[in-house]
Phi, psi and omega in degrees: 000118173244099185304127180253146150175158163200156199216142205184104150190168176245150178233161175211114158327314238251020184158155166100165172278119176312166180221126177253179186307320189288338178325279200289347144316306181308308172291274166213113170200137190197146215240169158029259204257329167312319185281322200282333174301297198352136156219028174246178149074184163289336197277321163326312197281350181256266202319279205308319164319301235249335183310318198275000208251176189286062199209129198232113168289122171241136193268122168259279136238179193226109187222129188204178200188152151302170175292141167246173161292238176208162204318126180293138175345281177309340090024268172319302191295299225290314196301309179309335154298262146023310181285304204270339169301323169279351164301336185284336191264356158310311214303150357275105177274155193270343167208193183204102183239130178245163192215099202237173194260296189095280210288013178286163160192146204239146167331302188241353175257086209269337159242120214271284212313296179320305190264004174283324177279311224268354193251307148327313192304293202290006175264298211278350175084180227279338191272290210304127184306116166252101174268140179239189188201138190245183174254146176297343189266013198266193215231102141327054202256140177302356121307333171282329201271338165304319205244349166243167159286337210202134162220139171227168189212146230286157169248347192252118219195110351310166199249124176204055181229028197262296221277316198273345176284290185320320186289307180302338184269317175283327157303337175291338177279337189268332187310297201291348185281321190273022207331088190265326195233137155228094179284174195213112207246136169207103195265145190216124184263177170232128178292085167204126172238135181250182155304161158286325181330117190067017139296042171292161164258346186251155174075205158284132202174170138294314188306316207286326171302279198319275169001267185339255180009302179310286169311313164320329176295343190290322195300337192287104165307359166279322188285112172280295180220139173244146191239160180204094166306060185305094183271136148352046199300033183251355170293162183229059212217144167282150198073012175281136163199178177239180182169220195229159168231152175206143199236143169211195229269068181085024174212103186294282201317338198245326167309300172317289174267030140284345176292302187302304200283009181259351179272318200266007138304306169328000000 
């Protein structure tokens, strides 16, 4: 049994309108048989994954928003309530895959996703796998990197890869339940924020060299998954740069230096 949910918007400190519960009303939030009907976005690509295998999905919600400033308090707890109440009521799931942004942030919580892990982590306990799935633009923080087994993150800019990130953040979960995988995860940062100008990942570009680059590592049997960040530069949070994330198969040290040499291409 594996709990699905996501809570997904990008915010900018610097400008725009908060966004509260009617924001994602408007827009998208949806609970229990509903989420499991998806066949679009990442969360489809997890439901049509997880669909094929011997494997029973419990739908916790699906909350998503155009981009804002940033979440009002009250929003974030009552979704964030929601999310982990109905997780309390899983128990026991043999894992937990989410479909998260990296770049939110709420009135008093400036990294959402991190404490949205770190708070699944104390429900579900140290064993149990938590996989996540990003936006390539996201803010990475060593909460996020602690507190999950797994982060893959979108490959494409402009982004059209949402369905196929979802099917990869749930085979990964299903590698560690099946034990294919252990992973050994290490994300390595460039203190340094751009523009999305020249993030593209296709053609010619700097971004699109890190991206290649990145990718090229997947060919490597140690190597599970790689990731290449652009972070989001309208947050106003410590620690923000953009750089690599890489994950392998039970070899912390080649995750280590492969992270570094995609932060220092960045």
């Amino acid at each position: 049994k594996i709990a699905l949910g996501s809570i997904f918007i990008e915010c900018n400190h610097f400008g725009g309108t908060p966004a509260d519960l009617e924001t994602f009303e408007r827009s998208q939030l949806d609970y229990d048989s509903d989420i499991l009907a998806y066949k679009t976005g990442t969360v489809g690509g997890m439901v049509e994954t997880l669909g094929k295998e011997n494997t029973e999905i419990y739908p916790l919600l699906v909350a998503s928003a155009c981009p804002s400033r940033h979440i009002t308090q009250a929003c974030y707890e009552q979704l964030k309530d929601e999310l982990l109440s109905r997780l309390k009521k899983a128990l026991p799931v043999q894992g937990v895959l989410l479909a998260l942004h990296g770049a939110a942030a709420a009135e008093e919580v400036g990294d959402i996703e991190g404490d949205l892990l770190e708070s699944v982590r104390s429900l579900v306990g140290p064993s149990i796998p938590i996989v996540a799935t990003l936006d390539l633009h996201a803010h990475v923080t060593e909460q996020m990197i602690h507190t999950a087994d797994a982060l893959l993150a979108w490959e494409t800019y402009p982004h059209a890869d949402a369905w196929e990130t979802g099917l990869r953040g749930a085979q990964a979960i299903l590698d560690i339940l099946n034990g294919k995988l252990q992973p050994t995860m290490t994300m390595a940062k460039a203190p340094v924020l751009v523009s999305g100008i020249k993030g593209n990942t296709g053609g010619s570009g700097p971004f699109a060299d890190v991206m290649r680059l990145a990718k090229s590592y997947e060919q490597q049997s140690d190597v599970y998954s790689t990731s290449a960040f652009l972070v989001h530069p309208y947050l106003d949070l410590p620690d923000m740069g953009g750089g690599g994330l890489v994950i392998t198969n039970n070899d912390a040290a080649r995750s280590e230096e492969l992270a570094r040499t995609l932060a220092t291409e960045y």
